[in-house]
KOLMAR-354004 format. One record per residue (C-alpha): residue number from 0; x, y, z. Coordinates in nm, 2 decimals, always signed. Each point is the difference from the previous one (the first is absolute). Last residue first. Layout:
R:NUM:X:Y:Z;
...
! end
This chain:
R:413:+14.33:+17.54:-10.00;
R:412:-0.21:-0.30:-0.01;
R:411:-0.03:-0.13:+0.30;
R:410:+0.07:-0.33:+0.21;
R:409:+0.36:+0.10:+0.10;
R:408:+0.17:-0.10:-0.28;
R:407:+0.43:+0.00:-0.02;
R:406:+0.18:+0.22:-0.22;
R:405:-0.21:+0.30:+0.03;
R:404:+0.28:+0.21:+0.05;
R:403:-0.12:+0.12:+0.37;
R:402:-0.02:-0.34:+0.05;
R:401:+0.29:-0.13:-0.07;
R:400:+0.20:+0.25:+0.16;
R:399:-0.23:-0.03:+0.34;
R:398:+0.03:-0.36:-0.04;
R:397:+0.43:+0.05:-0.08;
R:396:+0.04:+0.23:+0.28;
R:395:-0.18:-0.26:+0.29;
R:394:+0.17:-0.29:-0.11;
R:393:+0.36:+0.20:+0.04;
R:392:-0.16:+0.11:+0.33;
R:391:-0.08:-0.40:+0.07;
R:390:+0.33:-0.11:-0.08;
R:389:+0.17:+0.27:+0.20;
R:388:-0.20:-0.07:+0.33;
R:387:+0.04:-0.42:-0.03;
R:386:+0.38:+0.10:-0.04;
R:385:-0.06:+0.22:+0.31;
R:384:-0.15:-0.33:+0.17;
R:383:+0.24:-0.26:-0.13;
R:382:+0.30:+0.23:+0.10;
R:381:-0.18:+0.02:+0.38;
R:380:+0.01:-0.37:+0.02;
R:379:+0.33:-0.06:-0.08;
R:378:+0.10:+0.29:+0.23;
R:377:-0.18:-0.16:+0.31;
R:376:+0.17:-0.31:-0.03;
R:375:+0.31:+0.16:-0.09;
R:374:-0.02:+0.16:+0.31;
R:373:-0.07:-0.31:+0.24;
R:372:+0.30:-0.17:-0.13;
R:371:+0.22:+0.31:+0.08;
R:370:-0.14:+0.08:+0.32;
R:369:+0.04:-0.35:+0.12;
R:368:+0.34:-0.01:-0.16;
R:367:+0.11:+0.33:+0.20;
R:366:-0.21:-0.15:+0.32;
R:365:+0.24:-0.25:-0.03;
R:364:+0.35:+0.12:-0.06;
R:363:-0.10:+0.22:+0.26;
R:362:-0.07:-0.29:+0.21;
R:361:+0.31:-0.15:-0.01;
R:360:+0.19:+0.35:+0.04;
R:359:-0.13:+0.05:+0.32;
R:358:-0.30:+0.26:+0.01;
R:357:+0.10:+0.34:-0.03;
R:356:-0.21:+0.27:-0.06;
R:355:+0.18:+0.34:-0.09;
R:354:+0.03:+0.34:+0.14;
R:353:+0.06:+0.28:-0.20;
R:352:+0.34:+0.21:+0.12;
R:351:+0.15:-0.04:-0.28;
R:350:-0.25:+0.07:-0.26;
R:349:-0.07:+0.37:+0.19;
R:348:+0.33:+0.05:-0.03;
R:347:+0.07:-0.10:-0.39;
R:346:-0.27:+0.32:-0.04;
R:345:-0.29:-0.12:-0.17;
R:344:-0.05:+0.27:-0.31;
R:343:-0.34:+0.15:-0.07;
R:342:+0.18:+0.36:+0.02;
R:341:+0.16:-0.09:-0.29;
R:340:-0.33:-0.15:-0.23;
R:339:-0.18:+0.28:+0.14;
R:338:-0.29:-0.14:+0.23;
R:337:+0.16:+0.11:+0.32;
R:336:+0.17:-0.11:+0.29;
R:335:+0.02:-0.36:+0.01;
R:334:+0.06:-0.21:+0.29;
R:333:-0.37:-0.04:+0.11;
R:332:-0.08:-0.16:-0.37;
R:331:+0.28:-0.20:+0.07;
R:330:-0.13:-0.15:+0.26;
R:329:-0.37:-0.05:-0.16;
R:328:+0.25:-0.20:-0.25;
R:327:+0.13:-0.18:+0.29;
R:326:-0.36:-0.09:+0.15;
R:325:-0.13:-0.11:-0.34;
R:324:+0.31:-0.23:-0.04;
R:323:+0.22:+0.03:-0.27;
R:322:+0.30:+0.01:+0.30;
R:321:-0.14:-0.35:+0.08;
R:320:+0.00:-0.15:-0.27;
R:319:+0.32:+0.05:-0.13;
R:318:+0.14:-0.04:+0.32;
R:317:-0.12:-0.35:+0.00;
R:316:+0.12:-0.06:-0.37;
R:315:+0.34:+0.09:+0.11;
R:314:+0.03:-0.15:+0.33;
R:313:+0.17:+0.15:+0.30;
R:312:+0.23:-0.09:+0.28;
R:311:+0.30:-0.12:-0.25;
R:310:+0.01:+0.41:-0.09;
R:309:-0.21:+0.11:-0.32;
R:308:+0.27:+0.24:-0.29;
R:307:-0.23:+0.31:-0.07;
R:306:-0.01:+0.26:-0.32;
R:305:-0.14:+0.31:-0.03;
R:304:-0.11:+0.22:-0.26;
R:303:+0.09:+0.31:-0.15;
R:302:+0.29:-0.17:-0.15;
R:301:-0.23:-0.19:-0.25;
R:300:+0.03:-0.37:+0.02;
R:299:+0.29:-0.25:-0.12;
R:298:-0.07:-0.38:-0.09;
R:297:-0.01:-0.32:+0.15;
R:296:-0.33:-0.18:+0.08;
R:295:-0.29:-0.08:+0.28;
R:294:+0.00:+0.31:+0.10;
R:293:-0.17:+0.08:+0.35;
R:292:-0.25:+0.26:-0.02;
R:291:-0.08:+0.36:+0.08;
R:290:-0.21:+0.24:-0.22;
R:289:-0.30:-0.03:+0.15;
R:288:-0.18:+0.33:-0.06;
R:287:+0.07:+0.16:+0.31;
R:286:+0.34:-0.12:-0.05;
R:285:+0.03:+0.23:-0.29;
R:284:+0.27:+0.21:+0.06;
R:283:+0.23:-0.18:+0.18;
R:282:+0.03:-0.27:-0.26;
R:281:+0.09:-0.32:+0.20;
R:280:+0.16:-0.30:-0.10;
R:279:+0.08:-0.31:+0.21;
R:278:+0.23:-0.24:-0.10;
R:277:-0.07:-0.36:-0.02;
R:276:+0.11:-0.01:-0.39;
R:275:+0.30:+0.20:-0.07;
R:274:-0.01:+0.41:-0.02;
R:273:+0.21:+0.25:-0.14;
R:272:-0.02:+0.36:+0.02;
R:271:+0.03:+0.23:-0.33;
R:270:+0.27:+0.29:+0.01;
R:269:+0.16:-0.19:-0.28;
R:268:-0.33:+0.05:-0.22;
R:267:+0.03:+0.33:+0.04;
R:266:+0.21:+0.12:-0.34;
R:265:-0.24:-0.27:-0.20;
R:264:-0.26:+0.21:+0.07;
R:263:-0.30:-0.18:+0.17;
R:262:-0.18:-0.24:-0.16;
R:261:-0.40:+0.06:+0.04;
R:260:-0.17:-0.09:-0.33;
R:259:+0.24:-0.35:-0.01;
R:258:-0.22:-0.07:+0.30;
R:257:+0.22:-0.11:+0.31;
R:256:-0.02:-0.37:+0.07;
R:255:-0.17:-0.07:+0.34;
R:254:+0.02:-0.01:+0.33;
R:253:-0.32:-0.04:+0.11;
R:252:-0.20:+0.15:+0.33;
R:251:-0.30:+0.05:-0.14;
R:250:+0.11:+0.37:-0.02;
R:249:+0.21:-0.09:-0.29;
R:248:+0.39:+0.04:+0.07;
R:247:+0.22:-0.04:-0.29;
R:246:+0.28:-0.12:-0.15;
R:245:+0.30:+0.08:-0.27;
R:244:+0.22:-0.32:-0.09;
R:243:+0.32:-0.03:+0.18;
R:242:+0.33:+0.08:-0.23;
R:241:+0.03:+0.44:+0.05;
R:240:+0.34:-0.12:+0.10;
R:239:+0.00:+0.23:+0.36;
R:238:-0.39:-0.12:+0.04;
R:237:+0.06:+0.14:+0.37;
R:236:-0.02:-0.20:+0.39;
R:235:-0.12:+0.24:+0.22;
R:234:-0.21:-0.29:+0.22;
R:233:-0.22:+0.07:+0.30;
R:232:+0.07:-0.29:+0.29;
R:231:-0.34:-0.14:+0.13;
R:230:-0.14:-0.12:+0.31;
R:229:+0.14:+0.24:+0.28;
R:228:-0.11:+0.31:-0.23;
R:227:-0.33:-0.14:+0.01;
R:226:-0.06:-0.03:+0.35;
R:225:-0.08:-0.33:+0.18;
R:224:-0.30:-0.15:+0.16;
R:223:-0.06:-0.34:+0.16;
R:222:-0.23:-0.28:-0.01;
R:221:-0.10:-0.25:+0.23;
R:220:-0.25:+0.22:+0.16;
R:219:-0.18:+0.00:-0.31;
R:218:-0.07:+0.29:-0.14;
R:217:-0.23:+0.28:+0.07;
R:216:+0.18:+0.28:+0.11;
R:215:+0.18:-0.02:-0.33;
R:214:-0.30:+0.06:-0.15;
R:213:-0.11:+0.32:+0.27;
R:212:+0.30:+0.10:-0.10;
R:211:+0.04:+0.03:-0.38;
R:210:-0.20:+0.32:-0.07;
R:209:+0.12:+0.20:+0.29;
R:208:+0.43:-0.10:-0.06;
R:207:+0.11:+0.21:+0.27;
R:206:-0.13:-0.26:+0.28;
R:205:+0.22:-0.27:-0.14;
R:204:+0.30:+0.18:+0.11;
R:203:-0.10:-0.03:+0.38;
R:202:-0.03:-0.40:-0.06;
R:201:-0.32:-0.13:-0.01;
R:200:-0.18:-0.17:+0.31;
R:199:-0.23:-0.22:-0.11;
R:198:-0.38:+0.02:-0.09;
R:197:-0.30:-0.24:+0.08;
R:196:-0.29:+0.02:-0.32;
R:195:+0.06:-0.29:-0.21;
R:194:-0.32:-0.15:-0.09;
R:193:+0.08:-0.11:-0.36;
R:192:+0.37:-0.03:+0.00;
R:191:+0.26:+0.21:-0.09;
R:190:+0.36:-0.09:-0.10;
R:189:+0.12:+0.33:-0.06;
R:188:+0.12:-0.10:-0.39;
R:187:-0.29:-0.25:-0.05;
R:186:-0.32:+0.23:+0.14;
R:185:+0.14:+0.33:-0.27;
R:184:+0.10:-0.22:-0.29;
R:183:-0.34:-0.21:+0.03;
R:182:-0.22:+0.34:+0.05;
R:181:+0.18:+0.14:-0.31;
R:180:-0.09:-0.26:-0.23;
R:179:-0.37:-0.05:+0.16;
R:178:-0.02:+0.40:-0.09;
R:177:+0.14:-0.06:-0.35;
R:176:-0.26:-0.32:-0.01;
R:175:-0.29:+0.25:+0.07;
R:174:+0.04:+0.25:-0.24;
R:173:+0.07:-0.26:-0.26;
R:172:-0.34:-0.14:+0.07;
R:171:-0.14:+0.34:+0.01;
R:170:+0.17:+0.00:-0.38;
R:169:-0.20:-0.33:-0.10;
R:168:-0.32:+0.12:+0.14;
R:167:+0.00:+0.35:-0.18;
R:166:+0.12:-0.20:-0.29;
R:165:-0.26:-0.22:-0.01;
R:164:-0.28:+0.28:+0.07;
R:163:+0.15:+0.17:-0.29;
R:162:-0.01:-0.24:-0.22;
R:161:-0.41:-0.09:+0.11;
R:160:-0.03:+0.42:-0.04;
R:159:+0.16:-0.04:-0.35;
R:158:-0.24:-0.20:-0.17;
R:157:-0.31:+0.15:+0.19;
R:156:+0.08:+0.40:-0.07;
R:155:+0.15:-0.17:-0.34;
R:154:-0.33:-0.16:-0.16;
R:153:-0.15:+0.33:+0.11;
R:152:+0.23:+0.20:-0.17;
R:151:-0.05:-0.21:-0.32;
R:150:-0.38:+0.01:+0.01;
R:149:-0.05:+0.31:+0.06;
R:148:+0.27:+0.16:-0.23;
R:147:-0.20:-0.29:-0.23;
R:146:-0.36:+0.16:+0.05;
R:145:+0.20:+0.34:-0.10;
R:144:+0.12:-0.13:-0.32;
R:143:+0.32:-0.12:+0.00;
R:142:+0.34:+0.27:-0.07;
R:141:+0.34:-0.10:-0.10;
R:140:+0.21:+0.22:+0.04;
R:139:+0.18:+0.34:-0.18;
R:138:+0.21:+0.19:+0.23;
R:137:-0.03:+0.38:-0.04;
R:136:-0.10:+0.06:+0.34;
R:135:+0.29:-0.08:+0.14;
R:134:+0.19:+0.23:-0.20;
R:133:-0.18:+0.30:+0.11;
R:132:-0.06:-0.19:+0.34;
R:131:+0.35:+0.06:+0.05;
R:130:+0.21:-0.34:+0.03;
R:129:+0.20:+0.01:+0.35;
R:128:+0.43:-0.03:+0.07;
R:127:+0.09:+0.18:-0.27;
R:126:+0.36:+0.11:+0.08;
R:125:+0.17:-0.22:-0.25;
R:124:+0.32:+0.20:-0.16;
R:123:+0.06:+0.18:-0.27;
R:122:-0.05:+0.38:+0.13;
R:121:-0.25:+0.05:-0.28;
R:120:-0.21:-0.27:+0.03;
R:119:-0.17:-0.19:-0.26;
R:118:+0.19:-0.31:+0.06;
R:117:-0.24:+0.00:+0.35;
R:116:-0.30:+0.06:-0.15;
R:115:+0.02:-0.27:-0.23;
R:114:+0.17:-0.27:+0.30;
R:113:-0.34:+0.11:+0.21;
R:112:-0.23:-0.10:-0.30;
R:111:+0.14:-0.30:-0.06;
R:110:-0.04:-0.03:+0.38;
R:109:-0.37:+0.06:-0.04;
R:108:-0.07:-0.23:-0.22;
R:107:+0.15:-0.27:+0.17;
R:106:-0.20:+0.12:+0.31;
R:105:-0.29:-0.06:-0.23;
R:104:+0.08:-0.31:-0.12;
R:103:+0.08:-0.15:+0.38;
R:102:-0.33:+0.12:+0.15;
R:101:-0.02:+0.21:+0.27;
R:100:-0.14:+0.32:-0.25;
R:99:-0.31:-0.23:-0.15;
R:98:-0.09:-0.12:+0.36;
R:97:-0.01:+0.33:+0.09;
R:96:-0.20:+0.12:-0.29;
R:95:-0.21:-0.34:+0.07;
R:94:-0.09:+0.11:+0.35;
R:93:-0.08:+0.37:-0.19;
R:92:-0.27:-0.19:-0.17;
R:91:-0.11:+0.22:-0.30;
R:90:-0.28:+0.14:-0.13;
R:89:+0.01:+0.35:+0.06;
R:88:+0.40:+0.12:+0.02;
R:87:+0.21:-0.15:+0.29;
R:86:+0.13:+0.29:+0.25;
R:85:+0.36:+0.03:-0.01;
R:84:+0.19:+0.12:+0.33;
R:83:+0.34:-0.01:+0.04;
R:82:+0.26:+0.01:+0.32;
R:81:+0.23:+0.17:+0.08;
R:80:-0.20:+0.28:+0.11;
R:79:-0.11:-0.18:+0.30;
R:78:-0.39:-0.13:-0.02;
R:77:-0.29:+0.12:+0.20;
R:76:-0.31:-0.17:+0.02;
R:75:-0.29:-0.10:-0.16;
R:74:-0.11:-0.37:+0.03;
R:73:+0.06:-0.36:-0.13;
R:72:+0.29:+0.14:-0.21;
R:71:+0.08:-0.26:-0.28;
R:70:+0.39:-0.08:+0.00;
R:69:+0.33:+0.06:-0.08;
R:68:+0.42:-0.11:+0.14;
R:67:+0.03:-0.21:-0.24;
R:66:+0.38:-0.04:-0.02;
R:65:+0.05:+0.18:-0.36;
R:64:-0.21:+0.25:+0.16;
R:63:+0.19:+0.10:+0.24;
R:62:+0.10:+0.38:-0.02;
R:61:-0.36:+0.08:-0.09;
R:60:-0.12:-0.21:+0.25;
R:59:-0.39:-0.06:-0.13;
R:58:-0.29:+0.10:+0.05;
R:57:-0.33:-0.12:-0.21;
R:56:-0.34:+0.19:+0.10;
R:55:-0.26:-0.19:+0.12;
R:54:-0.09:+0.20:+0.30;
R:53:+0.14:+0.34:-0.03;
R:52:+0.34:+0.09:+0.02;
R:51:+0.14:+0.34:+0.18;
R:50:+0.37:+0.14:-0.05;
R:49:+0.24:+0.10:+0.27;
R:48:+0.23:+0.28:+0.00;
R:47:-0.18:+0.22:+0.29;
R:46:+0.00:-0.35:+0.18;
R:45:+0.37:+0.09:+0.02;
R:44:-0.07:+0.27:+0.32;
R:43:-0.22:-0.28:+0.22;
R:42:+0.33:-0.21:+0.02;
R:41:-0.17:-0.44:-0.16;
R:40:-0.04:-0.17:+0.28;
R:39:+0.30:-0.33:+0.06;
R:38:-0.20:-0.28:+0.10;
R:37:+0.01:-0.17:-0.33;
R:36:-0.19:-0.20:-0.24;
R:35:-0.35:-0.04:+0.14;
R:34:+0.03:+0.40:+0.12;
R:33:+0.08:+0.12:-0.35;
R:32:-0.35:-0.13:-0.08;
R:31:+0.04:-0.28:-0.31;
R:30:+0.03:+0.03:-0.37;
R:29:+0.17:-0.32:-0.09;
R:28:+0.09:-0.30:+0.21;
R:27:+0.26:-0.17:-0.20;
R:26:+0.21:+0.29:-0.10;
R:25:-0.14:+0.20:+0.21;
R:24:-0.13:+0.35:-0.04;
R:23:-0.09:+0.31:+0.28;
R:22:-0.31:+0.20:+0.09;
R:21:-0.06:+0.26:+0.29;
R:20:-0.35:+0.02:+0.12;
R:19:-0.23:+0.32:-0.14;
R:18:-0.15:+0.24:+0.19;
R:17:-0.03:+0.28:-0.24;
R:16:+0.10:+0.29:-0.11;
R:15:+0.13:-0.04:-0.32;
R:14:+0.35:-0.19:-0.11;
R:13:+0.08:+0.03:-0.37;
R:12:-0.16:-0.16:-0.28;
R:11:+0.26:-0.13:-0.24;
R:10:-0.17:-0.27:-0.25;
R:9:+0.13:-0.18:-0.27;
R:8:-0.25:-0.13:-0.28;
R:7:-0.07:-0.37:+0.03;
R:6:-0.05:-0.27:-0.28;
R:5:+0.05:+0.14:-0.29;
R:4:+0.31:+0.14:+0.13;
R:3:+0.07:-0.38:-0.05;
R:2:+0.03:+0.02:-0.35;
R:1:-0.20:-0.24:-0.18;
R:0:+0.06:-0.34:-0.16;
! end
């Protein structure tokens, strides 16, 4: 074993004159220009903070290590403060350092090292939220020669770019699907067709809603349109015994039950709405992020959010698609004011006077089964390909674990 400030001395050099490009980590992508990982440029005054690298040194997130966010510079550059820079002694492989540090022993090692720091502090509490390269440094690890660095870091740059090429597949597939998902819910609930491109006359009121009416302008000529306030009936009806069970709005559009973490005070819980299955819920201030759903069970809802009774002319699952809808969330985007969580708020106005598709009630049932068939289709699919993602990352940590260890051979001798 030997300690791994054996293996790289810290380094602090700070910015010189030079041209340099802007460098940034990823947790799966390591050090990278700035400009391949965001379009936001860096305000000329705060380069004055920033650090430089040279090629080959190791950087890494200070404040995310434990999620390895590191890598091998390719190039100098310039590196935010928050980050560190460690520059791997003669001899050794800093792709293997890395490899060393993203491995599951070593982050071990490093959260014992955490919890000690932490029970060391004076005001009692856990405010350690990185591992000073003081400390870091005094981790002992296992060490190969420097042919078996090579050797192991090279068995892992091929091992883990054939994982990584199937996850990068498997999560464009998911990327993909969630679009086909939305696409489906968007054609179904305006009944569009491929080729449609003659428009109707629209109501007046239609006209206020911009990101829904070119879609309702679209529909079939069969159909008609209704407002929102028509179609529903909001409920004020109180958890007075405190009897129905606590639910919850997810922004997938489920009412479900309320996490034992977030029971309210028992004093409120009276003040609680409540809701039977077919009603619509809404949560004001999230709308933009989906929460709205019909509920497919009893039970009582936060008070800050709203609760809907359908009219004969509507169908639950139908309006439930529809007002999760890409072009009613882009709607609700409109309505909003701000991006505080209060300001964010959807007025009970502007849900009133949305307008809303309406096929006859027949074929809403239908298009709502449609949808629904069609969705778990897609869902089915997508679980098998992020459980095909998790598997492979959880193969991925245990190689680089493994090898890094020297548990498995990789054709030298370290």
């Amino acid at each position: 074993m030997t300690r791994f400030g054996a293996l790289v001395e810290r380094v602090d050099l700070k910015r010189p004159g030079a041209d340099l490009p802007l460098l940034s980590v990823s947790q799966t992508r390591g050090v990278l220009r700035r400009s391949e990982l965001t379009d936001t440029p860096a305000r000329a005054e705060s380069l004055d903070h920033y650090k430089t690298c040279q090629e080959g040194d190791i950087v890494f997130n200070k404040m995310s290590v434990r999620a390895g966010a590191m890598g091998v510079a390719s190039e100098p550059g310039y590196i935010t403060y928050h980050y560190e820079v460690m520059r791997p002694r003669h001899g050794v492989d800093p792709r293997f350092v890395v490899y060393l540090m993203k491995s599951e022993w070593f982050t071990s090692e490093m959260v014992r090292r955490e919890r000690g720091i932490a029970a060391g502090d004076d005001s009692g509490s856990v405010r350690t939220t990185e591992v000073p390269f003081k400390v870091l440094k005094t981790i002992d690890v296992p060490v190969p020669s420097a042919d078996g660095q090579v050797a192991i870091a090279d068995f892992l740059d091929r091992e883990t770019a054939q994982i990584d090429a199937f996850i990068a597949k498997n999560e464009e597939l998911v990327t993909l699907l969630t679009e086909r998902r939305a696409t489906v819910v968007d054609t179904r609930v305006f009944g569009l067709r491929d080729g449609d491109a003659a428009e109707r006359v629209i109501p007046e009121f239609v006209s206020q809603s911009a990101a829904i009416r070119d879609f309702i302008a679209r529909m079939p000529s069969t159909w008609s349109v209704g407002r929102f306030k028509a179609l529903t009936k909001r409920l004020d009806t109180r958890n007075a015994n405190s009897a129905a069970a606590m639910k919850s709005l997810t922004v997938s559009g489920e009412v479900v039950p309320r996490s034992s973490k977030q029971n309210p005070d028992e004093s409120s819980i009276p003040r609680y709405l409540l809701v039977s299955p077919g009603d619509l819920v809404v949560n004001p201030m999230w709308l933009v992020g989906g929460s709205i759903g019909v509920s497919n069970a009893h039970g009582a809802v936060s008070p800050d959010y709203r609760v809907f009774r359908l009219r004969p002319a509507i169908h639950d699952r139908y309006l439930h698609h529809a007002m999760r809808s890409r072009p009613y969330r882009r709607q609700y985007e409109l309505f909003t004011r701000a991006e505080t969580t209060f300001d964010r708020r959807v007025s009970q106005s502007d849900l009133d006077r949305l307008p809303i598709p309406l096929p006859d009630i027949d074929e809403q049932v239908e298009i709502a089964r449609a949808i629904d068939s069609e969705l778990a289709h897609i869902d089915k699919t997508i679980e098998v390909a992020r459980t095909s993602v998790d598997l492979a990352r959880e193969r991925r940590a245990a190689l680089i674990s493994a090898a890094v260890t020297g548990k498995i051979s990789v054709g030298v001798d370290a």
